[in-house]
Backbone atoms as SQL, in Angstrom:
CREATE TABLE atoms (id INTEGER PRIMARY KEY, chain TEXT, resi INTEGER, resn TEXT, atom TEXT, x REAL, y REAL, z REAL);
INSERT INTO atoms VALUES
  (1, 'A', 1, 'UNK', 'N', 0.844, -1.183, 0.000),
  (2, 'A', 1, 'UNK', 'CA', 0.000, 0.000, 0.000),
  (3, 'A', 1, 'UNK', 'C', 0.885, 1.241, 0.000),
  (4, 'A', 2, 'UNK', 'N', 0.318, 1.862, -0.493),
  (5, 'A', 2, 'UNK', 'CA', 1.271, 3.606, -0.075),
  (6, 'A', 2, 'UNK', 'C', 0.068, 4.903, 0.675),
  (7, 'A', 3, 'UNK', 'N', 0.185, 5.401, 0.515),
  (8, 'A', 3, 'UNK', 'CA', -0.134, 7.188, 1.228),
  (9, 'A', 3, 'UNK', 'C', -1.851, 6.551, 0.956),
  (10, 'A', 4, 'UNK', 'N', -1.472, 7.142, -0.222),
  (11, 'A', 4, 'UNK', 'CA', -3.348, 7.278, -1.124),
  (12, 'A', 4, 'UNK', 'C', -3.580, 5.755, -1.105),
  (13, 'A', 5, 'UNK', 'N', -3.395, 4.982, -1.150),
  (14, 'A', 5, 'UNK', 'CA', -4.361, 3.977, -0.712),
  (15, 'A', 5, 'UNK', 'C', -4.832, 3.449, 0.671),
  (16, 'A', 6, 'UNK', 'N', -4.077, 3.989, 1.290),
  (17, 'A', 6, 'UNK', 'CA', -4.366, 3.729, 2.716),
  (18, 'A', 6, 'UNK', 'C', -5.216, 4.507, 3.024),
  (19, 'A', 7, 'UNK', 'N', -5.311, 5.969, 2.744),
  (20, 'A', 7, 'UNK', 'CA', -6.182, 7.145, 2.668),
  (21, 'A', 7, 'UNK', 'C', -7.516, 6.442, 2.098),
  (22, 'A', 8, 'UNK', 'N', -7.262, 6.002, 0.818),
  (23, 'A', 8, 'UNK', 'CA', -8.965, 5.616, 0.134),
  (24, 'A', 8, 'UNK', 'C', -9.286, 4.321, 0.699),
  (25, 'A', 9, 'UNK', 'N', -8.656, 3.407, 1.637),
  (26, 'A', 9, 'UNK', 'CA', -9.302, 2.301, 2.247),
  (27, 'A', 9, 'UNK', 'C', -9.847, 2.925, 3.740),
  (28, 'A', 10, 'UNK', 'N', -9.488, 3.811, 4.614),
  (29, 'A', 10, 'UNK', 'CA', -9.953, 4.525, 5.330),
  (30, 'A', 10, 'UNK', 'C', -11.143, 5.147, 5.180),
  (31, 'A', 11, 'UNK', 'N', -11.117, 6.021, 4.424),
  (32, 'A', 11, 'UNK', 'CA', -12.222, 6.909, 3.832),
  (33, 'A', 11, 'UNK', 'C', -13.483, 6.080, 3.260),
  (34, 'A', 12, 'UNK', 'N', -13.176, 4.292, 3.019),
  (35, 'A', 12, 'UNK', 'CA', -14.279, 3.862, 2.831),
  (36, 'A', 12, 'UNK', 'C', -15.076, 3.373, 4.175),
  (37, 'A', 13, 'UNK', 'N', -14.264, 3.910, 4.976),
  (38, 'A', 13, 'UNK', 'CA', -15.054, 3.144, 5.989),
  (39, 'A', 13, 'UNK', 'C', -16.006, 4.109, 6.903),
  (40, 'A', 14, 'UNK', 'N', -17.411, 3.653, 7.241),
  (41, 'A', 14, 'UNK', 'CA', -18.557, 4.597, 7.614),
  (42, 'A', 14, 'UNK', 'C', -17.816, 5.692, 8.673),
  (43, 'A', 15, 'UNK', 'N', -18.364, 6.819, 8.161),
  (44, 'A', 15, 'UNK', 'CA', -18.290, 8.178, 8.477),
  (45, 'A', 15, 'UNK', 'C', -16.570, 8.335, 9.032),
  (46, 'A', 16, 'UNK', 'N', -16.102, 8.176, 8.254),
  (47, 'A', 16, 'UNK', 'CA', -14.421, 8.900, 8.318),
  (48, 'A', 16, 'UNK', 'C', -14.484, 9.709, 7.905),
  (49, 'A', 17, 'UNK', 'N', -13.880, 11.269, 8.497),
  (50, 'A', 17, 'UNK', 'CA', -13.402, 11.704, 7.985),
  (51, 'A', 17, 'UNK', 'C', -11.730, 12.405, 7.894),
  (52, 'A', 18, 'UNK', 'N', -11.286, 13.344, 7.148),
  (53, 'A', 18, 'UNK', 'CA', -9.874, 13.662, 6.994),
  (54, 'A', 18, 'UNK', 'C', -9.547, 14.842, 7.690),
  (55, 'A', 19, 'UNK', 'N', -8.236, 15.222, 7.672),
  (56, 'A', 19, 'UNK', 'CA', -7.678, 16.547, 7.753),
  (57, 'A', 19, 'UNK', 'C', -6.615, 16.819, 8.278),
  (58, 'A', 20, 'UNK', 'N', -6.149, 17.688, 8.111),
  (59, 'A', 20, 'UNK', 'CA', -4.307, 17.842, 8.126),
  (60, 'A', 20, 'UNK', 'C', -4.355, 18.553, 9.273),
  (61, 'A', 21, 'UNK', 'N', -3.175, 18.240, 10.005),
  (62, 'A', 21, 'UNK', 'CA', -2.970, 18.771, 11.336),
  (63, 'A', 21, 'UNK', 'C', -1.512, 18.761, 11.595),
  (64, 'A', 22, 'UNK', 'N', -1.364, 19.829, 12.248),
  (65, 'A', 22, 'UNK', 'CA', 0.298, 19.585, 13.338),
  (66, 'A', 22, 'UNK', 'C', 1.082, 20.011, 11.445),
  (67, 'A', 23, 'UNK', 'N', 0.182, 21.275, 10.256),
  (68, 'A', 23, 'UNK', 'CA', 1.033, 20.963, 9.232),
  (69, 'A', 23, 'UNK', 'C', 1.531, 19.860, 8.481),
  (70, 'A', 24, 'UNK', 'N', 2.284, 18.401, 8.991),
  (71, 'A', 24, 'UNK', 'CA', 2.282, 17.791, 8.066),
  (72, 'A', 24, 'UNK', 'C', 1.831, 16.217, 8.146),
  (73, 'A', 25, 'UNK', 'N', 0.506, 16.271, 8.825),
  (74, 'A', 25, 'UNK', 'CA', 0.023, 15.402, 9.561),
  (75, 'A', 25, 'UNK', 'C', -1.227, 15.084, 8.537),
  (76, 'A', 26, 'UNK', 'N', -1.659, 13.733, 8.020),
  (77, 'A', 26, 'UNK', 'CA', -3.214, 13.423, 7.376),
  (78, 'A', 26, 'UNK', 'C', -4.156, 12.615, 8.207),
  (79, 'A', 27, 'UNK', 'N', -4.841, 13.353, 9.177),
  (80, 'A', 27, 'UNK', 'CA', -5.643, 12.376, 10.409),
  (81, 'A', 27, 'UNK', 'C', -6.561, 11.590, 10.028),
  (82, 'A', 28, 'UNK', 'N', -7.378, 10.303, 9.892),
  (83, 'A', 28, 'UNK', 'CA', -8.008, 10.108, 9.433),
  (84, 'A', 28, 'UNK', 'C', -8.733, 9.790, 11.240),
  (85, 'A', 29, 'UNK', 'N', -10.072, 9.868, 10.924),
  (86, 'A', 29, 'UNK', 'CA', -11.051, 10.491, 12.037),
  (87, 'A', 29, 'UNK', 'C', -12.408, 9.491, 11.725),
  (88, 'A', 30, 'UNK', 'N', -12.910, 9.165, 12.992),
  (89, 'A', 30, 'UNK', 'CA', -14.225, 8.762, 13.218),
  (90, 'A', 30, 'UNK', 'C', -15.110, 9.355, 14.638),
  (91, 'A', 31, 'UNK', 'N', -15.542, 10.348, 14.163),
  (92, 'A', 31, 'UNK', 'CA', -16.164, 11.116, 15.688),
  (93, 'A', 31, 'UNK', 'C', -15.472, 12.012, 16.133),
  (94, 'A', 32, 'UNK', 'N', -14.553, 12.597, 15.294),
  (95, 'A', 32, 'UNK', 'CA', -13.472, 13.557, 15.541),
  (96, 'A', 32, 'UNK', 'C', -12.231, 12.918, 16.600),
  (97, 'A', 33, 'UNK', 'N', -12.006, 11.835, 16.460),
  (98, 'A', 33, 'UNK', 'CA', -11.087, 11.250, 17.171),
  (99, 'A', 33, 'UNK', 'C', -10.221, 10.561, 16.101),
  (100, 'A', 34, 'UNK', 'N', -9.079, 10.298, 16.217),
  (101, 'A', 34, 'UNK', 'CA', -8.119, 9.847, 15.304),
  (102, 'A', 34, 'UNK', 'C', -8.010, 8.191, 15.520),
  (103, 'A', 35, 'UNK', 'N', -7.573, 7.676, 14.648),
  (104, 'A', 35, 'UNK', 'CA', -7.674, 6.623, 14.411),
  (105, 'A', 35, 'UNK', 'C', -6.067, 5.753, 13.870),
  (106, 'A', 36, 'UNK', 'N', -5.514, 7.168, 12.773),
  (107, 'A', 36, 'UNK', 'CA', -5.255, 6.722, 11.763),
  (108, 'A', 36, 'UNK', 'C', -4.098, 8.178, 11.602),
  (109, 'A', 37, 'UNK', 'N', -2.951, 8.013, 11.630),
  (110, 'A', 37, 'UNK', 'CA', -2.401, 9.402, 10.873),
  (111, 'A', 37, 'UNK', 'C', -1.273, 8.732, 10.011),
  (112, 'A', 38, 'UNK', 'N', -1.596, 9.632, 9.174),
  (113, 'A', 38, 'UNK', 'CA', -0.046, 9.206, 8.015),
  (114, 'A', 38, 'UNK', 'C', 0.513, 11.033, 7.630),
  (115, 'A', 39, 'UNK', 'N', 1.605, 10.292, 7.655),
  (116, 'A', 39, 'UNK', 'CA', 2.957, 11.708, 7.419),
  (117, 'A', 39, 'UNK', 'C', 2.737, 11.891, 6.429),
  (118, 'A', 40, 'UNK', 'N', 2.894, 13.293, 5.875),
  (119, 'A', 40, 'UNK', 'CA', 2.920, 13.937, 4.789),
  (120, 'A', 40, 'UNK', 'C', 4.167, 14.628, 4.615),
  (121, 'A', 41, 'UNK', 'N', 5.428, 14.356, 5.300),
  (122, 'A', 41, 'UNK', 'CA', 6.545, 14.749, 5.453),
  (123, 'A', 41, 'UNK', 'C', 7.606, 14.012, 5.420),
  (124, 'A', 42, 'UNK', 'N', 8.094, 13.800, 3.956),
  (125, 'A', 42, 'UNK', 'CA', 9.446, 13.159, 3.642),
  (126, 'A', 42, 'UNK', 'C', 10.106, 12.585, 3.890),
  (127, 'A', 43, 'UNK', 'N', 10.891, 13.563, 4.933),
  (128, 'A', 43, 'UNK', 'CA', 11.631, 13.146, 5.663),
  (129, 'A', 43, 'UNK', 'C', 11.640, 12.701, 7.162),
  (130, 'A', 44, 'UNK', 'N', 10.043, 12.306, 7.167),
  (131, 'A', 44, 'UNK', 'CA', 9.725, 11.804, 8.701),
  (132, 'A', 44, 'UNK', 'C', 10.491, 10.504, 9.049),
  (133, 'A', 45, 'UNK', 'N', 10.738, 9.769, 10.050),
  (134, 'A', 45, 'UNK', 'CA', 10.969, 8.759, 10.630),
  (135, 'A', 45, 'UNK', 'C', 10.209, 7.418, 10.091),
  (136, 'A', 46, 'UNK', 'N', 8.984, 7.637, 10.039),
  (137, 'A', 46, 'UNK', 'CA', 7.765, 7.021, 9.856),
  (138, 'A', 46, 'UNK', 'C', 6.666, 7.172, 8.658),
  (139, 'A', 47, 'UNK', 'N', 6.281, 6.735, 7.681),
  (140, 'A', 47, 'UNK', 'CA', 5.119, 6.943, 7.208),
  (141, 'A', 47, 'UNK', 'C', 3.607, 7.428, 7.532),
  (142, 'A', 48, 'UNK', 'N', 3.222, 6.315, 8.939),
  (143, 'A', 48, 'UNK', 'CA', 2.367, 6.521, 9.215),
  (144, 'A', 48, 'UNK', 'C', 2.157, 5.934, 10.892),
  (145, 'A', 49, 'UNK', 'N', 1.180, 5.909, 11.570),
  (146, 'A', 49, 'UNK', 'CA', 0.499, 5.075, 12.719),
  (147, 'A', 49, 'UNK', 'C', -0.423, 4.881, 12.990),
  (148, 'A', 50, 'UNK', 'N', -1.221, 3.983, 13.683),
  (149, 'A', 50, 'UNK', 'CA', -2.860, 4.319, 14.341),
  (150, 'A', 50, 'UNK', 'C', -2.391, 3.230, 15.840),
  (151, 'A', 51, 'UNK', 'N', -3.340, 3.374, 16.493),
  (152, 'A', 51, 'UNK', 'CA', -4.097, 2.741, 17.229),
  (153, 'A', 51, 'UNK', 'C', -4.297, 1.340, 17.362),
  (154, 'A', 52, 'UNK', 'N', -3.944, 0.419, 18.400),
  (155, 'A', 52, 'UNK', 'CA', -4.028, -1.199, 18.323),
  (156, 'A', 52, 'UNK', 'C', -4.425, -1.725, 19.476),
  (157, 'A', 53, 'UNK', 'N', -4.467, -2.924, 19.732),
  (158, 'A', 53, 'UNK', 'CA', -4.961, -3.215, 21.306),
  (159, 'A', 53, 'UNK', 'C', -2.874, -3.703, 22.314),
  (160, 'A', 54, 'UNK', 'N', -3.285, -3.407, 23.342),
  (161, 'A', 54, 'UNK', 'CA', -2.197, -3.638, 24.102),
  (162, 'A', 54, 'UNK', 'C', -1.613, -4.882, 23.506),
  (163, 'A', 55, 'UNK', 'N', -1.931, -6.116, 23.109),
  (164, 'A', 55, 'UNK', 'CA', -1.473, -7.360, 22.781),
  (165, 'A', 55, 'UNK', 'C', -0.826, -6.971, 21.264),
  (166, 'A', 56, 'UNK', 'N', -2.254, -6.445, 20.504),
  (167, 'A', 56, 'UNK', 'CA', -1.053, -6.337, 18.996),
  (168, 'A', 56, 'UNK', 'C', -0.005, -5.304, 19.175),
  (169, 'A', 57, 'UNK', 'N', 0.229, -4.213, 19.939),
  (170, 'A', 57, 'UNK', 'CA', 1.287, -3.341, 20.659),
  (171, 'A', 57, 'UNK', 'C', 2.190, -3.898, 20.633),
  (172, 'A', 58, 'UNK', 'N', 1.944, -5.025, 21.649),
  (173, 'A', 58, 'UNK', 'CA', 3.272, -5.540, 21.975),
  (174, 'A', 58, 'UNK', 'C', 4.008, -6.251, 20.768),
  (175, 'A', 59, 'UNK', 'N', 2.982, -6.902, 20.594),
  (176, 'A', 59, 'UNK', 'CA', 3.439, -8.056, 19.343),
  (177, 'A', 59, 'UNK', 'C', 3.831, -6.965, 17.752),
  (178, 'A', 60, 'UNK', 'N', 3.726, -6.278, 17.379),
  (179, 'A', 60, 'UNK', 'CA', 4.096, -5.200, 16.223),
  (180, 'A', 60, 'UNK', 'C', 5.592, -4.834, 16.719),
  (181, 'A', 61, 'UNK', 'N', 5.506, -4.580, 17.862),
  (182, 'A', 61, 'UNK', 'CA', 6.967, -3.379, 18.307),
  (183, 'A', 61, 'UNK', 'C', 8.063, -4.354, 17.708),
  (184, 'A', 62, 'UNK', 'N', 7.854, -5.336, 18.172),
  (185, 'A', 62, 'UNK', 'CA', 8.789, -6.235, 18.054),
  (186, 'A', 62, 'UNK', 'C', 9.475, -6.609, 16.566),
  (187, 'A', 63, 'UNK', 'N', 8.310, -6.533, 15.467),
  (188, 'A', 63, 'UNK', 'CA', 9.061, -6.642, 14.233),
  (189, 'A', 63, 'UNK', 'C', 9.738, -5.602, 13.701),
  (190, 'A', 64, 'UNK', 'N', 10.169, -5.941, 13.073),
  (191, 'A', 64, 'UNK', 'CA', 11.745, -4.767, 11.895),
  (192, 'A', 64, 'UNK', 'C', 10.682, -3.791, 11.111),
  (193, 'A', 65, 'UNK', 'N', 10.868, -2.804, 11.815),
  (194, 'A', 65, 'UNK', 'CA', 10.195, -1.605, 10.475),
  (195, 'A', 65, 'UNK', 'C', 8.847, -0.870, 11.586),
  (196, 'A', 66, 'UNK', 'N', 8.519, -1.583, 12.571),
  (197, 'A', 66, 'UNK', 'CA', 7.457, -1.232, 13.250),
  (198, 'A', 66, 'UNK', 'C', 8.205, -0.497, 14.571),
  (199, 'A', 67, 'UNK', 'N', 7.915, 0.918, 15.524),
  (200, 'A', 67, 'UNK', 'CA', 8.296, 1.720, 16.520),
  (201, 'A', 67, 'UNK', 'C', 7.041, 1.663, 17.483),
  (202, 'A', 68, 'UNK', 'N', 7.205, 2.287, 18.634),
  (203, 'A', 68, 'UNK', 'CA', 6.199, 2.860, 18.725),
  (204, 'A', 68, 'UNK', 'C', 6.095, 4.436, 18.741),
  (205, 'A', 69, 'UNK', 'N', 4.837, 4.827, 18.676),
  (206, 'A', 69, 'UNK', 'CA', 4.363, 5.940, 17.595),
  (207, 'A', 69, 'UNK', 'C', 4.852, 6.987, 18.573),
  (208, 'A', 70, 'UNK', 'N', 5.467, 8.160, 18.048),
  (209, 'A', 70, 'UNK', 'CA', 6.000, 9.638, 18.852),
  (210, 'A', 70, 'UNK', 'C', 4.532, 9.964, 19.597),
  (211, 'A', 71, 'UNK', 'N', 4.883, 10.417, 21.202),
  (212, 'A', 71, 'UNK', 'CA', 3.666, 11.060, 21.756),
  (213, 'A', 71, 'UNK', 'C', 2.721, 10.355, 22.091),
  (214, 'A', 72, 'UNK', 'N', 2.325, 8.591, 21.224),
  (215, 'A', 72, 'UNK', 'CA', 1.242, 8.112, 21.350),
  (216, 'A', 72, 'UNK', 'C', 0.879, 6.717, 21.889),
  (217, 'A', 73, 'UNK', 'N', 2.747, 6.481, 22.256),
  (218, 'A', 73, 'UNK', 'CA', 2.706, 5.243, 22.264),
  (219, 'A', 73, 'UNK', 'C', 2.140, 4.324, 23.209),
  (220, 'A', 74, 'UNK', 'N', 1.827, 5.528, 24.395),
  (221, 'A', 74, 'UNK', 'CA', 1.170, 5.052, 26.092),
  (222, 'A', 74, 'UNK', 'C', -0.517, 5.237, 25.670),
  (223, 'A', 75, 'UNK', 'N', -0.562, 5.276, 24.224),
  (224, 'A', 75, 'UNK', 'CA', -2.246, 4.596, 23.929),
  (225, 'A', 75, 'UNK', 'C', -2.161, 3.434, 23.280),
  (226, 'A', 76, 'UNK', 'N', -1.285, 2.856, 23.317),
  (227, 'A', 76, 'UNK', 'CA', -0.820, 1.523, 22.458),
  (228, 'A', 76, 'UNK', 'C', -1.341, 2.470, 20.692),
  (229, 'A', 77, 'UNK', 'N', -0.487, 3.084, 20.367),
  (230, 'A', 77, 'UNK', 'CA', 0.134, 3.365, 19.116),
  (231, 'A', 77, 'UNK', 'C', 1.465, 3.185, 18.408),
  (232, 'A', 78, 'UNK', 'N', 1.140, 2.317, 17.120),
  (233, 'A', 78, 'UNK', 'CA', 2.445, 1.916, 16.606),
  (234, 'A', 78, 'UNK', 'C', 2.679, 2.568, 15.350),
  (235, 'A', 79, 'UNK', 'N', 3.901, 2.973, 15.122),
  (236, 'A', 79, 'UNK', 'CA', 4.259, 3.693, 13.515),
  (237, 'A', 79, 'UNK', 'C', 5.084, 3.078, 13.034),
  (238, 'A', 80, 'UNK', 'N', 5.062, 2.878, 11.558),
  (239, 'A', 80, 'UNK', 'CA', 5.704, 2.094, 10.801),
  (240, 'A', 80, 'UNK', 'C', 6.746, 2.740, 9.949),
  (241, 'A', 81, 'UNK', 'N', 7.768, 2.158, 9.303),
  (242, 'A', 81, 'UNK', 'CA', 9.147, 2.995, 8.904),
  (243, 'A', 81, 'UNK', 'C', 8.859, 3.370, 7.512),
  (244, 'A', 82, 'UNK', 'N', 8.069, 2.338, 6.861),
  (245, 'A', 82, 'UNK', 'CA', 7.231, 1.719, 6.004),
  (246, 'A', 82, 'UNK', 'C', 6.408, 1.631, 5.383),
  (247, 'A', 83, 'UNK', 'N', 5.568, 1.762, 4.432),
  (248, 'A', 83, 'UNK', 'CA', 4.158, 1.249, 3.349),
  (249, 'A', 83, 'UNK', 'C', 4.136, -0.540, 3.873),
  (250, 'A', 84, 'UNK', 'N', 5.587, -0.777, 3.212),
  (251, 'A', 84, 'UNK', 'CA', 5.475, -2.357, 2.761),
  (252, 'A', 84, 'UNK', 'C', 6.144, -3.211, 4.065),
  (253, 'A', 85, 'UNK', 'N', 6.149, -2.511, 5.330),
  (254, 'A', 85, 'UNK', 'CA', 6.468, -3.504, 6.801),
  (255, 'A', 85, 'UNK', 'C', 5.618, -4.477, 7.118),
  (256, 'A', 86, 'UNK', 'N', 4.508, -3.892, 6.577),
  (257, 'A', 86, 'UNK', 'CA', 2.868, -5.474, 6.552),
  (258, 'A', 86, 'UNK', 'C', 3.073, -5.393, 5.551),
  (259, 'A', 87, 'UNK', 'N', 2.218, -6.873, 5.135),
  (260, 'A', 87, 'UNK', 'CA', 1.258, -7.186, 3.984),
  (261, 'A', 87, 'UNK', 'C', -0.041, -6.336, 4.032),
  (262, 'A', 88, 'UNK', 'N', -0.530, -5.922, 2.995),
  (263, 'A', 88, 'UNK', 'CA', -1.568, -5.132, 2.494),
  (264, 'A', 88, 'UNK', 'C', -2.816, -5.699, 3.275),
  (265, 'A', 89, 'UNK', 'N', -3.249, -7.179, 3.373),
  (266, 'A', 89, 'UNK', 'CA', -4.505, -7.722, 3.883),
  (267, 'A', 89, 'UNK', 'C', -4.279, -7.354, 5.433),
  (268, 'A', 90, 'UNK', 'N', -3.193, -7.720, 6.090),
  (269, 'A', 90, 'UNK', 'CA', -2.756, -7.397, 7.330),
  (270, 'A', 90, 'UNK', 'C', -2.967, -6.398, 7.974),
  (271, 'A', 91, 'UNK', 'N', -2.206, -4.724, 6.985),
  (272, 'A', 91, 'UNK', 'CA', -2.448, -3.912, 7.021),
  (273, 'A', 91, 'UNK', 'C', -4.109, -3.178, 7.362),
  (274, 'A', 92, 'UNK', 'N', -4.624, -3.606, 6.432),
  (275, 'A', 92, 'UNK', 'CA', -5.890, -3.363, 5.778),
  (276, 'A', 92, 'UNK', 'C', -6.702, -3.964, 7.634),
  (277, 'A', 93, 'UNK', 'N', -6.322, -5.081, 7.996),
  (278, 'A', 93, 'UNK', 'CA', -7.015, -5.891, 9.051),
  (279, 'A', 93, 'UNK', 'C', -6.753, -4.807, 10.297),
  (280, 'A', 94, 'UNK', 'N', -5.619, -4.241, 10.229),
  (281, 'A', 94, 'UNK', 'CA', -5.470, -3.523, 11.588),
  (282, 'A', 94, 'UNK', 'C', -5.997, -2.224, 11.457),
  (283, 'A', 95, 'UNK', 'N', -5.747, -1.922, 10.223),
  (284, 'A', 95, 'UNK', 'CA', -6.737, 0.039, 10.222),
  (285, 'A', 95, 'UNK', 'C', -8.457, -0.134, 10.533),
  (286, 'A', 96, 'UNK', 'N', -8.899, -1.793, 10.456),
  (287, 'A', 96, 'UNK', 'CA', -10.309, -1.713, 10.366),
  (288, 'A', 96, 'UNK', 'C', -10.521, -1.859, 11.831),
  (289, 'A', 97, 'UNK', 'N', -9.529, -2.419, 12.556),
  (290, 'A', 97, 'UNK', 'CA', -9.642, -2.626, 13.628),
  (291, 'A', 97, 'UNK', 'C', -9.449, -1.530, 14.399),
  (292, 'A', 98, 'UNK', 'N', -8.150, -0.518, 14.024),
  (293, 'A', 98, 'UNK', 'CA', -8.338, 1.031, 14.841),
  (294, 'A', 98, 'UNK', 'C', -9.042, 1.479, 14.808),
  (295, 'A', 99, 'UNK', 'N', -9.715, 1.288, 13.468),
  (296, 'A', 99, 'UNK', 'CA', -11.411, 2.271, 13.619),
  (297, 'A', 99, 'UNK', 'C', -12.597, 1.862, 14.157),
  (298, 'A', 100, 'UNK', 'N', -12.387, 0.717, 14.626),
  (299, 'A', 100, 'UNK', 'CA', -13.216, 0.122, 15.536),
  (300, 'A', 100, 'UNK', 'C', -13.024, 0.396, 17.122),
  (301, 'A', 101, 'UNK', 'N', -11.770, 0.252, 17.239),
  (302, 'A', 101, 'UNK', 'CA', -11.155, 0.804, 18.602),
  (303, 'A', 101, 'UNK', 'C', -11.736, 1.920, 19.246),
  (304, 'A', 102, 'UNK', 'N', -11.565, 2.547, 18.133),
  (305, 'A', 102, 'UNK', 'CA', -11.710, 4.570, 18.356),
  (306, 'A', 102, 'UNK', 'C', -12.895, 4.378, 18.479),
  (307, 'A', 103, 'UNK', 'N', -14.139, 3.946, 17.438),
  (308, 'A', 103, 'UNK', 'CA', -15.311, 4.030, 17.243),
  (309, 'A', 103, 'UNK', 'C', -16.139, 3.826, 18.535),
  (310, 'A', 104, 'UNK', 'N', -15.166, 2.663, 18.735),
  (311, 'A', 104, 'UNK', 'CA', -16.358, 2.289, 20.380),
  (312, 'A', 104, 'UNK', 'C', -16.034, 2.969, 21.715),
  (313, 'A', 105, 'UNK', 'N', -15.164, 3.455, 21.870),
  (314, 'A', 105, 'UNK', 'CA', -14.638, 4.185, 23.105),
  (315, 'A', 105, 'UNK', 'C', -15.323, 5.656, 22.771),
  (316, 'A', 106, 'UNK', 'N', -15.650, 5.613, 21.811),
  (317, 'A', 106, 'UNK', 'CA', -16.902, 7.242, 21.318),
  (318, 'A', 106, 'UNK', 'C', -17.922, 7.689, 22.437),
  (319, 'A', 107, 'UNK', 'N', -18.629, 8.882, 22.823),
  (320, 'A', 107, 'UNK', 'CA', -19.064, 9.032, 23.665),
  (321, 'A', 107, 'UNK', 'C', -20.750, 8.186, 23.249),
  (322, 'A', 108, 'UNK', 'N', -21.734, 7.400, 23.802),
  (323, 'A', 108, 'UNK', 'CA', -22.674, 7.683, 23.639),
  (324, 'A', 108, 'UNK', 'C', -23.625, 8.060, 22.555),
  (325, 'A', 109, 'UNK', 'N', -23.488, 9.625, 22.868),
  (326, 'A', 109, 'UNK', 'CA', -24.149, 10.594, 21.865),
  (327, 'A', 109, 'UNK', 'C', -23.638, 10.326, 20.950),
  (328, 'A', 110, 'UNK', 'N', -22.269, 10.709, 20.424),
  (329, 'A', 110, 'UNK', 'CA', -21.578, 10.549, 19.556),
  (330, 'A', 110, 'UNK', 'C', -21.793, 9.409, 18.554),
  (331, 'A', 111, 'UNK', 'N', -21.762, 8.510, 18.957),
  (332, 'A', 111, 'UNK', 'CA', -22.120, 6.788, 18.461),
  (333, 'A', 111, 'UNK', 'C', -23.650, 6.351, 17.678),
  (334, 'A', 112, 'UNK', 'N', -24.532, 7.055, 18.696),
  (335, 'A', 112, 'UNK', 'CA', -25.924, 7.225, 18.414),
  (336, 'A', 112, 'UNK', 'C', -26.142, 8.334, 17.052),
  (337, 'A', 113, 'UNK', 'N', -25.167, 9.284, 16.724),
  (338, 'A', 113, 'UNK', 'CA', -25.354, 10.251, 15.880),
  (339, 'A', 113, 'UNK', 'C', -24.909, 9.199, 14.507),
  (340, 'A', 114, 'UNK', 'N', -24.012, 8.587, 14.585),
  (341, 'A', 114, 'UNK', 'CA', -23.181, 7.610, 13.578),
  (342, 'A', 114, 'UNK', 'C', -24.018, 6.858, 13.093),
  (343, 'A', 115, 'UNK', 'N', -25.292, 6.408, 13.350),
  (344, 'A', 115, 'UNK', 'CA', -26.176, 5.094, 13.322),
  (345, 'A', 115, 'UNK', 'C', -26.501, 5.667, 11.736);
């Protein structure tokens, strides 16, 4: 995967939305909570990160190409060096799962507005 496809597999998923932050930051959002950010900056460290459960945390850090994420990592956030550190289905399995993460820890209201 690269930038824009990770972007358009995100964006298919119910009520995401985008927006740039921190300048060179692409958040991808469900309920105004992040999920999902990928660098828009070159020469970052990282491509991108989101959100995982404490177990896949642990278990990600550990492979070649995977950190944990600047600032985020005491939410179990991991960033990758990488596009191609996963496989694409893999990939694809854990962004559906951050947005599930995020989605349900949503307030309530918030959740009820999503329906």
């Amino acid at each position: 995967m690269d930038i824009e496809s990770v972007r358009k597999f995100c964006l298919s998923l119910p009520y995401v939305t985008e927006g740039v932050q921190w300048e060179n930051d692409l958040l991808m959002r469900i309920g105004n909570k992040m999920f999902c950010v990928l660098s828009l900056e070159p020469a970052s460290d990282h491509c991108m990160s989101f959100k995982c459960t404490p177990e896949k945390f642990a278990e990600l850090v550990e492979r070649e190409g995977i950190m944990p994420a600047p600032y985020v990592a005491r939410y179990q956030w991991v960033a990758l060096e990488r596009f191609d550190v996963l496989p694409e289905p893999e990939l694809r399995a854990l962004l559906k799962n951050a947005y599930q993460l995020v989605k349900d820890k949503l307030p309530k209201k918030i959740q009820n507005q999503l329906r």
